[in-house]
Structures are given as structure tokens and as C-alpha cells.
C-alpha positions as CSV (number, residue, x, y, z in Angstrom):
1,X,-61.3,-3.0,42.2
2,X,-62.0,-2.8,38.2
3,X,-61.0,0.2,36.4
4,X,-64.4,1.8,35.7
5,X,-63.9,4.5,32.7
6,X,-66.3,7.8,31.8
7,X,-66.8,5.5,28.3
8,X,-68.0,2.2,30.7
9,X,-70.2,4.6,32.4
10,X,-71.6,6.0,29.3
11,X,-72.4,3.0,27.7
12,X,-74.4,1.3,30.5
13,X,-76.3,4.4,30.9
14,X,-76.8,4.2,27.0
15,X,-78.3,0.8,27.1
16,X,-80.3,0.9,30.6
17,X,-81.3,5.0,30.6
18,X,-80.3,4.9,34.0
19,X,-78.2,8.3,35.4
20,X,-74.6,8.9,34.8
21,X,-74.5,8.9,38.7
22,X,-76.7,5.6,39.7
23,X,-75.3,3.7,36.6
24,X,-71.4,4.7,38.0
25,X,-72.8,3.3,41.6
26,X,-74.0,0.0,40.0
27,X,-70.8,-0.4,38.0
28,X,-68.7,0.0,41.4
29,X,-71.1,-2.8,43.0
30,X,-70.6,-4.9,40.3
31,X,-66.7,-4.2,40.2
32,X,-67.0,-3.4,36.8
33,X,-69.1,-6.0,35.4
34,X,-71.3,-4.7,32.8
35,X,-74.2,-7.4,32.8
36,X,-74.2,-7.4,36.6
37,X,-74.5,-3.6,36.7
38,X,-77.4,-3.4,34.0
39,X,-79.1,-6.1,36.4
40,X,-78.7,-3.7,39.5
41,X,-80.3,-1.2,37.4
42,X,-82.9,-3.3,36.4
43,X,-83.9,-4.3,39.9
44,X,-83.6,-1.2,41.3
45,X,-85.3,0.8,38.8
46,X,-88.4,-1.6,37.9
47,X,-89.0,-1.0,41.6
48,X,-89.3,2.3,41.1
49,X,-91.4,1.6,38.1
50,X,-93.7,-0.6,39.5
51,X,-95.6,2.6,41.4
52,X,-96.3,4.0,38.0
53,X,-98.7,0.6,37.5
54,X,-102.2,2.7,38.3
55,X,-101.3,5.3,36.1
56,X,-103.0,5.7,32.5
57,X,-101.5,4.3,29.2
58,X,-103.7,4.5,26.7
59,X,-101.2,5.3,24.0
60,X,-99.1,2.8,22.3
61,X,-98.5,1.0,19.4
62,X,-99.6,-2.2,17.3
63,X,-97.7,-4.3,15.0
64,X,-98.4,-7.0,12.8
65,X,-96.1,-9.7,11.6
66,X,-97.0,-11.9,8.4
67,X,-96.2,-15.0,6.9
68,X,-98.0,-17.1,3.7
69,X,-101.3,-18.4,6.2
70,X,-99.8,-17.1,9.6
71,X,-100.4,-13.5,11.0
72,X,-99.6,-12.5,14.2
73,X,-100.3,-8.7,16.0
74,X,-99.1,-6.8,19.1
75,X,-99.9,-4.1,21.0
76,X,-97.5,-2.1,23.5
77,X,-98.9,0.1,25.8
78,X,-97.5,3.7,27.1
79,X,-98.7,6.8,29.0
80,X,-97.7,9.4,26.6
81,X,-97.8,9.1,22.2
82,X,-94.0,11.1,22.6
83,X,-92.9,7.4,24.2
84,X,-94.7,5.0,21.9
85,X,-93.6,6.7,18.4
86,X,-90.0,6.6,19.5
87,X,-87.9,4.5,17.1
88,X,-86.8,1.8,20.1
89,X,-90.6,1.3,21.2
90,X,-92.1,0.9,17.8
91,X,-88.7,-1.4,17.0
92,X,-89.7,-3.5,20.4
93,X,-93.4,-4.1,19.5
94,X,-92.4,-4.8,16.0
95,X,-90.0,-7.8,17.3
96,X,-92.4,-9.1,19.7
97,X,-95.3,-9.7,16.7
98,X,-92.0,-11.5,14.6
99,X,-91.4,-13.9,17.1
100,X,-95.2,-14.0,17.7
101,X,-95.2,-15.3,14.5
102,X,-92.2,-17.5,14.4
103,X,-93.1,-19.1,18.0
104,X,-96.7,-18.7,19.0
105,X,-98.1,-16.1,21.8
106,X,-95.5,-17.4,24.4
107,X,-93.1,-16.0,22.2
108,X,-93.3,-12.5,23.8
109,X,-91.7,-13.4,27.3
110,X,-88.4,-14.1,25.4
111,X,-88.0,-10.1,25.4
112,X,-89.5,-9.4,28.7
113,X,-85.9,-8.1,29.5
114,X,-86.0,-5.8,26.5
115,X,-89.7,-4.8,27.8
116,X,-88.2,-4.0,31.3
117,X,-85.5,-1.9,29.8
118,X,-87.9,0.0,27.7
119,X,-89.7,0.6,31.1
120,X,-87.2,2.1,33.2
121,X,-85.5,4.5,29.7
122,X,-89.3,6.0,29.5
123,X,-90.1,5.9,33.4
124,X,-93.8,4.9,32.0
125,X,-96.3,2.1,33.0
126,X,-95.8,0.4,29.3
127,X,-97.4,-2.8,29.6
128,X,-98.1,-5.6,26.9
129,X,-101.9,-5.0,25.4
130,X,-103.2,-7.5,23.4
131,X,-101.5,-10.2,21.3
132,X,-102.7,-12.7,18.8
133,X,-101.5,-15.5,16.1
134,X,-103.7,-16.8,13.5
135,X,-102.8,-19.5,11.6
136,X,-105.6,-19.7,8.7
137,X,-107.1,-23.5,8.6
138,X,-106.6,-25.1,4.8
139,X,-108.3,-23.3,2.1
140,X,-109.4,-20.0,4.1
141,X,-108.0,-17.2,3.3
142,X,-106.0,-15.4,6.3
143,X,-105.9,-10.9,5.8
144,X,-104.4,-8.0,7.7
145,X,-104.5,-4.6,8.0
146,X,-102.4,-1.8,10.0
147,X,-103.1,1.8,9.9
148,X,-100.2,3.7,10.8
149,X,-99.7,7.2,12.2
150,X,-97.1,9.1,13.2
151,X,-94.8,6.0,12.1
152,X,-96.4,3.8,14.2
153,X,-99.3,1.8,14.1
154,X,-102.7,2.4,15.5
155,X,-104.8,0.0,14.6
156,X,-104.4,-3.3,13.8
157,X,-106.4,-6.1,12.1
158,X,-106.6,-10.3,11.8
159,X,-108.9,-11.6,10.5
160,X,-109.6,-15.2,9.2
161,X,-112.5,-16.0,6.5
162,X,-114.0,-19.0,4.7
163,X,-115.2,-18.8,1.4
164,X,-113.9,-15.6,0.5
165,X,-111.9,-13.9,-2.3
166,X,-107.9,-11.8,-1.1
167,X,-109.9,-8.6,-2.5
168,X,-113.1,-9.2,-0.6
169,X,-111.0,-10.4,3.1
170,X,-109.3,-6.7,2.5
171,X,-112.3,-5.1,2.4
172,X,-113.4,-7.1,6.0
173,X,-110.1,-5.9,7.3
174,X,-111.0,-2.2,6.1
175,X,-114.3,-2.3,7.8
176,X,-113.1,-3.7,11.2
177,X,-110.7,-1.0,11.2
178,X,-113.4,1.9,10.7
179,X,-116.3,0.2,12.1
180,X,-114.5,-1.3,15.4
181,X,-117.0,-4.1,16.2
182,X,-116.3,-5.8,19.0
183,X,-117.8,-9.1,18.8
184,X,-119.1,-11.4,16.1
185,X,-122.0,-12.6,17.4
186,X,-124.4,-11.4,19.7
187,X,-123.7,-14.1,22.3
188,X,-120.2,-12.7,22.5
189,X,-122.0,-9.5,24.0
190,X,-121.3,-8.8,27.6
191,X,-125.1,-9.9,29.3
192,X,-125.0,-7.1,31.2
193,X,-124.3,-4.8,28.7
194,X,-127.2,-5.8,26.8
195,X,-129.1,-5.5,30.1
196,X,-128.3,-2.4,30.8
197,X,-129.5,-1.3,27.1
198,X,-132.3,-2.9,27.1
199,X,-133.3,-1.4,30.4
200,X,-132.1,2.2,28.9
201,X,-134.7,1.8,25.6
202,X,-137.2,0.7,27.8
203,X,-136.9,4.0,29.8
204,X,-136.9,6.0,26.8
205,X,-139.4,4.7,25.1
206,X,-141.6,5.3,27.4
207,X,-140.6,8.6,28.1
208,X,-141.6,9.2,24.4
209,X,-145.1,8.7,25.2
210,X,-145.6,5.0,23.2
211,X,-148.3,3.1,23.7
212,X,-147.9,0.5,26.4
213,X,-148.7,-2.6,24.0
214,X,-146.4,-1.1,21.5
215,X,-143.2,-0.7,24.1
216,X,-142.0,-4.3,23.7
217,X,-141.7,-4.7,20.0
218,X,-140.0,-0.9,19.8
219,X,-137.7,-2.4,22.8
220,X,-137.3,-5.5,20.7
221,X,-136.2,-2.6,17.4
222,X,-133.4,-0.5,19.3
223,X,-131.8,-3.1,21.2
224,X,-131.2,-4.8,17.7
225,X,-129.8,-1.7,16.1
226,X,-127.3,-1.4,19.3
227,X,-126.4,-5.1,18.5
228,X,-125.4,-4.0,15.1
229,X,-123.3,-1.2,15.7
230,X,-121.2,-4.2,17.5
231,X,-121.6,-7.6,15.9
232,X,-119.3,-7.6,12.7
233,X,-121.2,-9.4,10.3
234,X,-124.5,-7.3,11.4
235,X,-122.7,-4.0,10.4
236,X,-123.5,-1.9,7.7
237,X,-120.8,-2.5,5.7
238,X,-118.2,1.0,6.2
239,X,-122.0,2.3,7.1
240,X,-124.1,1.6,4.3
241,X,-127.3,-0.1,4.1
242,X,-125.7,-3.5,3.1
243,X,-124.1,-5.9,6.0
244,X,-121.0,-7.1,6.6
245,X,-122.8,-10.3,5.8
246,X,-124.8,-9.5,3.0
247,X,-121.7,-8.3,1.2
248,X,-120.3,-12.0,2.0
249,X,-123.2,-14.1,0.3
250,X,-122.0,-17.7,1.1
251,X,-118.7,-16.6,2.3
252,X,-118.8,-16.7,6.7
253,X,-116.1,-14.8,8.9
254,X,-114.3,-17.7,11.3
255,X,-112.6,-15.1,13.7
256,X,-110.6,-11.4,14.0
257,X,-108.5,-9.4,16.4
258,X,-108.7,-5.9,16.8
259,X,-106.3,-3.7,18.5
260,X,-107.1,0.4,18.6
261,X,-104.6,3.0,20.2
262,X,-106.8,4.4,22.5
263,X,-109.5,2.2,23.6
């Protein structure tokens, strides 16, 4: 039997956030084997962990990782903002946009062990939330944006445009970031969403007392307004009068990711 010391102890409990008493347990079944304990840990607690799966996690935090026409962005979900603005978490989701980056999407899994760590110290349902890697085609120009809070970030933007000016792509990036569309076009649109609002205007105009002959064109009005609260380049640009697409002329948007704490 291995000598198993109050410092051996101590540092496995350090590096899994497992108790003194269940990482000195796992130490003795691993006759002192460090790397075998922390995997007894691991087993055992993600069990445990695993019943926390149905609970809520809509905190977090998003990082975003860039490089000449390469951008990558990730987003770590937790229960509770206490968890997700600790330095080890934001350090985590930081790494996993660098190797995003570096590797492509895939790139993640390589700390999946790290991720199951971080799991079992916070005893939360963290869970990877989205993640994204644009790599800007020749001549388009490739932007970012993260707001941060609390020393962690928020909200996260790529996005990728074609005939478009550095200063103009930031101001894209801005507007995605206040505006949150979440499509850019209206066939993105969930059918049944639109559906279900069309349905809703329908109802409501009538309720308004329109005449019947009139209903379909005032239908036709709303439903378009409630496509433009959604479909980047039909927003009022940060809310004005002018679109996102109108302040473009010629210039197009070929693609973004969005990534909001809290929705």
C-alpha cells in the first residue's frame, strides 16, 4: 500500500473539487496513483452530475478567438453567473474558442476532460452552447465583437461581409449585438413561427374593427414589420429608419453567429 500524504490528498482535491474525504477514498483505491484517483473521481462524480442535466443554465460565458481572416466563438453554459465569471470557467471557454480557431469546431472535444472537471468543482449542469469558426472567403472582410461584463463575456459576434469597409463590418457587429436578429433572411424563419404570427395579426386586426376587404393587406403590413425586428439586413439599423441594408448600398452580409448570455 502507497504512502498517501495530507499534501497528496490536498492536491487531488485541488485539481478535481472533490472532498477531502472521497478524494482520500479514491487515492486508497488507486494505491496512490494520482491520475487513477482523479479518474475515480471523475466517474463517480459525473454520475452524480448527470441528474443536474434538466436543470436551468442560462448563464454562461462567450469567447471569441481571432486570427488575420479566421474567427472563432464559444459559449459555456452554467446555472448560476457566480460559476460562469469565475476565473477557471471564463479561462476554459476562452481555450476552447483558441483551439476552435487553431483546429476547427472538433477542436472542443480535446478538453472535454477539462469540461468534466469544471462540472463536478461547480456541481452545475455547464454544458457546451454554441460554437462557430469562420474563415472569411478571399477579399471579404471577416469582424467580431464581444461585450463583456462582469469579466466575462456576454455576447458574442461573427460575422462575415462582402463588399464592405473594417469600419462599416464593425458597425454590423455593433448592431447584431443590440439588435439580436436571428436570421438573415426571411426563409431562415421558423414556418411556424411566422404561422402563428400571422394567425395572431389576423385576430387582432379584426378585433380592431377593419374592414373585411382591408384585413389582408393590413395582415400583409404587421407580419412584415415582425419579419424586420428579425431578419438582419431588414433591421433598422441600431433602430433608426435606415436598414441594415440600406446602410450597406452594394455591400451584402454572407453569414454571422450570435451568442447571448441568457437566451
Amino acid at each position: 500500500m502507497a504512502e498517501i500524504t495530507a499534501k497528496d490528498v490536498k492536491s487531488l482535491r485541488d485539481a478535481t473539487g472533490a472532498g477531502m474525504m472521497d478524494a482520500k477514498k479514491a487515492l486508497v483505491e488507486a494505491d496512490g496513483d494520482r491520475d487513477r484517483a482523479a479518474r475515480i473521481l471523475r466517474e463517480k462524480g459525473l454520475t452524480k452530475v448527470a441528474t443536474l442535466e434538466d436543470r436551468e443554465n442560462n448563464q454562461g460565458a462567450v469567447a471569441i478567438a481571432q486570427s488575420d481572416s479566421v474567427a472563432a466563438l464559444v459559449e459555456l453554459k452554467a446555472e448560476t453567473d457566480f460559476s460562469a465569471k469565475s476565473a477557471d470557467f471564463v479561462s476554459l471557454v476562452q481555450r476552447m474558442a483558441e483551439a476552435v480557431l487553431a483546429d476547427g469546431v472538433g477542436a472542443v472535444d480535446s478538453l472535454a476532460e477539462d469540461l468534466d472537471t469544471l462540472k463536478l468543482q461547480k456541481k452545475e449542469n455547464i454544458v457546451l452552447g454554441k460554437v462557430e469558426r469562420f474563415e472569411a472567403a478571399a477579399g471579404n472582410t471577416l469582424d467580431t465583437y464581444l461585450h463583456e461584463q462582469d469579466g466575462r463575456g456576454t455576447v458574442g459576434v461573427l460575422v462575415e461581409l462582402n463588399g464592405v469597409d473594417a469600419e462599416l463590418a464593425h458597425e454590423v457587429s455593433l448592431h447584431i449585438a443590440f439588435a439580436k436578429p436571428s436570421a438573415m433572411s426571411r426563409d431562415e424563419v421558423d414556418p411556424a413561427l411566422v404561422a402563428k404570427a400571422t394567425e395572431g395579426f389576423e385576430e387582432l386586426t379584426r378585433k380592431e374593427g377593419k374592414p373585411e376587404a382591408a384585413i389582408p393587406k393590413i395582415v400583409e403590413g404587421r407580419v412584415g414589420s415582425w419579419f424586420a425586428e428579425r431578419v438582419l439586413p431588414e433591421q433598422g439599423m441600431f433602430g433608426d429608419k435606415e436598414t441594415v441594408q440600406e446602410r450597406l448600398g452594394s455591400g451584402s452580409i454572407v453569414r454571422f453567429a450570435l451568442a447571448v448570455i441568457g437566451h
